[in-house]
C-alpha positions in Angstrom: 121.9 99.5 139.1 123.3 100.6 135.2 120.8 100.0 132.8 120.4 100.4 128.6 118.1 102.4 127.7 117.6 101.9 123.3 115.8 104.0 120.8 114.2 102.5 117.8 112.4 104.2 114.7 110.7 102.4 111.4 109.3 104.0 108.4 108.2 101.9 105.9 105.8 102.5 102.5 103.9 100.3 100.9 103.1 100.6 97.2 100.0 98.0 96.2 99.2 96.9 92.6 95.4 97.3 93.3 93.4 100.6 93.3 90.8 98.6 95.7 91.6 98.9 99.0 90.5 102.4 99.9 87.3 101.0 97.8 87.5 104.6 95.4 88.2 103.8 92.1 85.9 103.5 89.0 82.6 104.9 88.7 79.5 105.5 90.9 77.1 102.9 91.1 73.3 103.0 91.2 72.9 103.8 94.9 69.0 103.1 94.7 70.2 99.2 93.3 72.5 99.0 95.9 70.1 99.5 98.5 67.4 97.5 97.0 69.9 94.3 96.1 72.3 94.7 99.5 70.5 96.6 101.9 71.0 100.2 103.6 74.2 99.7 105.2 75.6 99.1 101.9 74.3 102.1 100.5 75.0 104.1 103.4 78.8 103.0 103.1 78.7 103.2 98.8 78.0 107.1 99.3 80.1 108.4 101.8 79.6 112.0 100.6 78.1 115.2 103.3 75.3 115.7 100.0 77.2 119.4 99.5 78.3 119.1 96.1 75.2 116.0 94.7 76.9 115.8 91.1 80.1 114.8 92.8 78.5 111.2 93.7 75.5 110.7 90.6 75.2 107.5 89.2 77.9 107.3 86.6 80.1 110.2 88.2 84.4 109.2 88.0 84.6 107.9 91.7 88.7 108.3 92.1 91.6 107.8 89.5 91.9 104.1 88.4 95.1 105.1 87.0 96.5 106.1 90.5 97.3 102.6 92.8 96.8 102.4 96.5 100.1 102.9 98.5 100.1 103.5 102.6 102.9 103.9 104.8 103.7 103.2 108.7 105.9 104.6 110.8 107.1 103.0 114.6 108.9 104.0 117.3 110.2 101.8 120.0 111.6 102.5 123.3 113.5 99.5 125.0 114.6 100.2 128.7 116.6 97.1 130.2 117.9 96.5 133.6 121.5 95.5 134.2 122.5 93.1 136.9 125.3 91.3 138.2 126.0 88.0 137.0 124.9 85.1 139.6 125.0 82.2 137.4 128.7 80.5 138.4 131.7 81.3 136.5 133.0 78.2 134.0 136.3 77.2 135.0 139.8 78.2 133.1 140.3 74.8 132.2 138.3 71.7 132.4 138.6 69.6 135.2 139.9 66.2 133.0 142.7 68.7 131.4 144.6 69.6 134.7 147.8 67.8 135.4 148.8 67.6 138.8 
C-alpha cells in the first residue's frame, strides 16, 4: 500500500504594541497596599522575586523597560502521514450517454 508521508514547519513572531503582557513594565508598587486592598495572592504574584537582591523589587524600584514592547514568537512542526488506496468509486464515462450516436 504507497503512502505520502509530508513534513511541515512554521515560525512565526509576534511584535505587540503593549509592554503589558508579561505584566513587567513601570515601577514597583506598594506591595503592603496590594496585599491589604487585593489580597495575598495578589501580592504574592506582584513580587515574583527569590528576596536575594531586596532593592531590586522596593517600592518605587524601575520594574522592566517601558521603552522595550512585548514580542513572542512560535514555532510548529507537523508531520502528515496519509494512506494511499485504490480508487473504488466508479469511473465516469468517456462520453455521456445522451451524446453517443449509434
Amino acid at each position: 500500500m504507497p503512502f505520502n508521508l509530508k513534513f511541515g514547519a512554521e515560525f512565526s513572531y509576534y511584535f505587540t504594541l503593549t509592554d503589558y503582557l508579561d505584566d513587567v513594565s513601570g515601577f514597583y508598587f506598594n506591595n503592603d497596599l496590594i496585599l491589604e486592598y487585593n489580597g495575598e495572592v495578589a501580592a504574592a504574584l506582584a513580587d515574583r522575586s527569590d528576596g536575594s537582591n531586596p532593592g531590586w523589587t522596593t517600592t518605587g524600584a524601575i520594574r522592566g523597560n517601558p521603552k522595550n514592547r512585548d514580542a513572542y514568537l512560535g514555532l510548529i512542526f507537523s508531520l502528515t502521514f496519509t494512506f494511499k488506496t485504490k480508487n473504488i468509486a466508479p469511473q465516469r464515462p468517456e462520453k455521456h450517454p445522451f451524446l453517443r450516436r449509434k
